[in-house]
MDTraj code that builds the backbone (N, CA, C; nanometers):
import mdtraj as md
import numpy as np

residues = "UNK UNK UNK UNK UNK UNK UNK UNK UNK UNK UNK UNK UNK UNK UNK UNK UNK UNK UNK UNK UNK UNK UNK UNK UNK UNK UNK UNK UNK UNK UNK UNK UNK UNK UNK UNK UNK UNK UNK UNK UNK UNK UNK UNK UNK UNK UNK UNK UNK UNK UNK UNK UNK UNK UNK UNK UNK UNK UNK UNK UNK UNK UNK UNK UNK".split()
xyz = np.array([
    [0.0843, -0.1184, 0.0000],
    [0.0000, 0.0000, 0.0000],
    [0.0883, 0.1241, 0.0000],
    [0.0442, 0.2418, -0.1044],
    [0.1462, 0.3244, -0.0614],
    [0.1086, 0.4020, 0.0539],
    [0.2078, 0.5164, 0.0876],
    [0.1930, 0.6240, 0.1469],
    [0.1297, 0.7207, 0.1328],
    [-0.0058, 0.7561, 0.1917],
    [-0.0967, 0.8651, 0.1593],
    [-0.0060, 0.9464, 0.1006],
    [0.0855, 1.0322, 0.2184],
    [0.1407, 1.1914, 0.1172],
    [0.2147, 1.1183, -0.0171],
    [0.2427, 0.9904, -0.0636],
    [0.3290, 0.9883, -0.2136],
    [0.1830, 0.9928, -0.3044],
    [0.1057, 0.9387, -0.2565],
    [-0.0177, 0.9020, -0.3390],
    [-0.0540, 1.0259, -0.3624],
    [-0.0900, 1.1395, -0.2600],
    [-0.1798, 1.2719, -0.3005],
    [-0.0510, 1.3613, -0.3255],
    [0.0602, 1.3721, -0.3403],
    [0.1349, 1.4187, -0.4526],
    [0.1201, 1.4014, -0.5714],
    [0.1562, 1.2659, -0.6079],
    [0.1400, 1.1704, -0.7349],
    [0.0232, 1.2198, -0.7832],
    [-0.0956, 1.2434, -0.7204],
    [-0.2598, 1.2538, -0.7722],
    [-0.2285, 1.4043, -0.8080],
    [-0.1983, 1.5349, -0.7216],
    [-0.1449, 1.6441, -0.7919],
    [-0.0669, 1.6803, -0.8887],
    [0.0338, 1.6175, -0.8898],
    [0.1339, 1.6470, -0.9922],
    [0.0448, 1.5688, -1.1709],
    [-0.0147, 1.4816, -1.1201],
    [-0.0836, 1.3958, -1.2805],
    [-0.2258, 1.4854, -1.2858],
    [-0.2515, 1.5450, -1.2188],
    [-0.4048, 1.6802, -1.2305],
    [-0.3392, 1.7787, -1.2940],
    [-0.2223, 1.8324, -1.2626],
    [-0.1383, 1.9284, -1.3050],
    [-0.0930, 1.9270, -1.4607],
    [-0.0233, 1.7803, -1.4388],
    [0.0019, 1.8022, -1.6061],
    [-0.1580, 1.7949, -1.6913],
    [-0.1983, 1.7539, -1.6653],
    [-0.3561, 1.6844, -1.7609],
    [-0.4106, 1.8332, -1.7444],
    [-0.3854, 1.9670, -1.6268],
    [-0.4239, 2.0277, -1.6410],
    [-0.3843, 2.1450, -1.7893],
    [-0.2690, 2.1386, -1.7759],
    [-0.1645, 2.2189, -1.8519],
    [-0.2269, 2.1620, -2.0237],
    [-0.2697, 2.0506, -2.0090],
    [-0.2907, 1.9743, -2.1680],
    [-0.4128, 2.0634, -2.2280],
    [-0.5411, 2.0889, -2.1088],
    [-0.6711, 2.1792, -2.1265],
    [-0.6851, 2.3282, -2.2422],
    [-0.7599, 2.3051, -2.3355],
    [-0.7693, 2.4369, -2.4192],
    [-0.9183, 2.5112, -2.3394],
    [-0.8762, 2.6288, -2.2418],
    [-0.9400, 2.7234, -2.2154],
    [-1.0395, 2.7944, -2.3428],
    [-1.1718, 2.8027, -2.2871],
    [-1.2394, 2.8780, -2.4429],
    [-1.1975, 3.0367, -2.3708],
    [-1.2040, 3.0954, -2.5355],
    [-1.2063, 3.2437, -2.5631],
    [-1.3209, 3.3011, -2.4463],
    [-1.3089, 3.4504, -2.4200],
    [-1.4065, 3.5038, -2.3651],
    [-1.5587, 3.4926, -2.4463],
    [-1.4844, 3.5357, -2.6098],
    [-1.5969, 3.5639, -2.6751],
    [-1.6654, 3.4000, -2.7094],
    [-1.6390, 3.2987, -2.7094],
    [-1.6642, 3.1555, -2.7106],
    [-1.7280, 3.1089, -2.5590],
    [-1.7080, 3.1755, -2.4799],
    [-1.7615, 3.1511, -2.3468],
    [-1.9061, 3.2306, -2.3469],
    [-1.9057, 3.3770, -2.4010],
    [-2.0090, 3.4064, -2.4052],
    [-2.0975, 3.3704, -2.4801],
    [-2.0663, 3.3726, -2.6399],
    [-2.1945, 3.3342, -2.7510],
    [-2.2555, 3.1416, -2.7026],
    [-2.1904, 3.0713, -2.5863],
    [-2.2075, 2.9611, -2.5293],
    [-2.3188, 2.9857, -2.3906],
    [-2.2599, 3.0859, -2.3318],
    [-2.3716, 3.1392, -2.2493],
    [-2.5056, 3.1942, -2.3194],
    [-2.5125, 3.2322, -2.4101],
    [-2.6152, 3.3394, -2.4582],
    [-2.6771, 3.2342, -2.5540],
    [-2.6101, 3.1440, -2.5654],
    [-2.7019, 3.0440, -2.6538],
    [-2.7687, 2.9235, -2.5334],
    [-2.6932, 2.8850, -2.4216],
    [-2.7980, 2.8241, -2.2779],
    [-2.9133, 2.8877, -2.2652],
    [-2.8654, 3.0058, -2.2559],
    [-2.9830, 3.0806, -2.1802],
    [-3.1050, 3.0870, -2.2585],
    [-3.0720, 3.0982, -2.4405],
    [-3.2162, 3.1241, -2.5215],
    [-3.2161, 3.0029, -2.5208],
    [-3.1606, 2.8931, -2.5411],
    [-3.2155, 2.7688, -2.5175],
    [-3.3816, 2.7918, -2.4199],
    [-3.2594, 2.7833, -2.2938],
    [-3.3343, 2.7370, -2.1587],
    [-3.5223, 2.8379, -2.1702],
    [-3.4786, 2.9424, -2.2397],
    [-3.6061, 3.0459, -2.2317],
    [-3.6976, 2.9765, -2.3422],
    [-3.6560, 2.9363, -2.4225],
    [-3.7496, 2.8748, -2.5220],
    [-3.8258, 2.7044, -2.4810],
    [-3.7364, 2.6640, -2.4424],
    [-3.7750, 2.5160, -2.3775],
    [-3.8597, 2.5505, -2.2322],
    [-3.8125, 2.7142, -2.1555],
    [-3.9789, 2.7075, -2.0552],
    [-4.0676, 2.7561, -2.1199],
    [-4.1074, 2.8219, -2.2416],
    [-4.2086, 2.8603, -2.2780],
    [-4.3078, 2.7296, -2.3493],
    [-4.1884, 2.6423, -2.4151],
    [-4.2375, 2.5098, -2.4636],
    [-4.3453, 2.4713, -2.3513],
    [-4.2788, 2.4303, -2.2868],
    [-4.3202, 2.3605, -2.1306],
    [-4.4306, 2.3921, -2.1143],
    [-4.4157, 2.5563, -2.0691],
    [-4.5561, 2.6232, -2.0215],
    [-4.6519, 2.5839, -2.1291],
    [-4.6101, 2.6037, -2.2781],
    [-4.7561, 2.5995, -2.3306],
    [-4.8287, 2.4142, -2.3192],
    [-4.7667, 2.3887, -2.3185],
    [-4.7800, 2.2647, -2.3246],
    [-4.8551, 2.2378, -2.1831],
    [-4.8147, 2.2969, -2.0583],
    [-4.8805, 2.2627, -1.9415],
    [-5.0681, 2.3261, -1.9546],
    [-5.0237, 2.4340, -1.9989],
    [-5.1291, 2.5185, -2.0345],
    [-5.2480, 2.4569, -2.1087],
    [-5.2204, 2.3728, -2.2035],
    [-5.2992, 2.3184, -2.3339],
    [-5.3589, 2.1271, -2.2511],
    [-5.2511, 2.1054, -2.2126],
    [-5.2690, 1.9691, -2.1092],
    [-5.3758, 2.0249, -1.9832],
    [-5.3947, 2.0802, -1.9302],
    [-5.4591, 2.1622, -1.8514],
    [-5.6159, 2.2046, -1.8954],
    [-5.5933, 2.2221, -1.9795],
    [-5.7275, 2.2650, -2.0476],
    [-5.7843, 2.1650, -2.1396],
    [-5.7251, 2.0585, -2.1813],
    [-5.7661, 1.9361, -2.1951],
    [-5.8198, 1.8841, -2.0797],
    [-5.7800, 1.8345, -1.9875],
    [-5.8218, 1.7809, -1.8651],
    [-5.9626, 1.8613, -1.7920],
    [-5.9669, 2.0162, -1.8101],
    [-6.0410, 2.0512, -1.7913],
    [-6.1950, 2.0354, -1.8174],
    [-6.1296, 2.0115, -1.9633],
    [-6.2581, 1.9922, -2.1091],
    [-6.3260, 1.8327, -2.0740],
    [-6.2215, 1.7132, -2.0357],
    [-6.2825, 1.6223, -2.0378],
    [-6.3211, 1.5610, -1.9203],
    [-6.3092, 1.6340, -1.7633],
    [-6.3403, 1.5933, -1.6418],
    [-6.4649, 1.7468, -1.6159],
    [-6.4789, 1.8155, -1.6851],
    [-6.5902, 1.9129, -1.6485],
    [-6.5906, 2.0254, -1.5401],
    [-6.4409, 1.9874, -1.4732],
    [-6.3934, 2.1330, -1.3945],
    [-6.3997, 2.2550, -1.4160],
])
top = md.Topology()
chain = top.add_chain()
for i, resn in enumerate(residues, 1):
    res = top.add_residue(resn, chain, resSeq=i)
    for name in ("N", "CA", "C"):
        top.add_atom(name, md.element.get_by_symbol(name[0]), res)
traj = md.Trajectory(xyz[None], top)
C-alpha cells in the first residue's frame, strides 16, 4: 500500500500536467455559449408552459372542472 502523502502528490502532480494539456475557451466563445444556454433554456420554458397550459385545459374539457 502506498503512502498517503506519495499518493496525493502523485494525484497532484498527474491533475497538473492533464491540467496544462486543457484548451481554455475564448471570452468571446464563453459568451456566444452562455447566450445560446440561456435562449435555449427560455425557449424550452415557454415550450413547457404551453404545453402545461394546453394539457390543462384538456383535462379541464374532459373531467368538467
Amino acid at each position: 500500500m502506498k503512502n498517503p502523502v506519495t499518493a496525493i502528490t502523485t494525484l497532484y502532480k498527474e491533475t497538473m500536467s492533464e491540467m496544462r494539456k486543457c484548451t481554455w475557451p475564448t471570452r468571446n466563445e464563453l459568451y456566444e455559449s452562455t447566450i445560446l444556454v440561456i435562449s435555449f433554456l427560455i425557449i424550452l420554458s415557454v415550450v413547457v408552459t404551453i404545453a402545461d397550459k394546453v394539457l390543462l385545459l384538456l383535462v379541464r374539457l374532459i373531467t368538467g372542472v
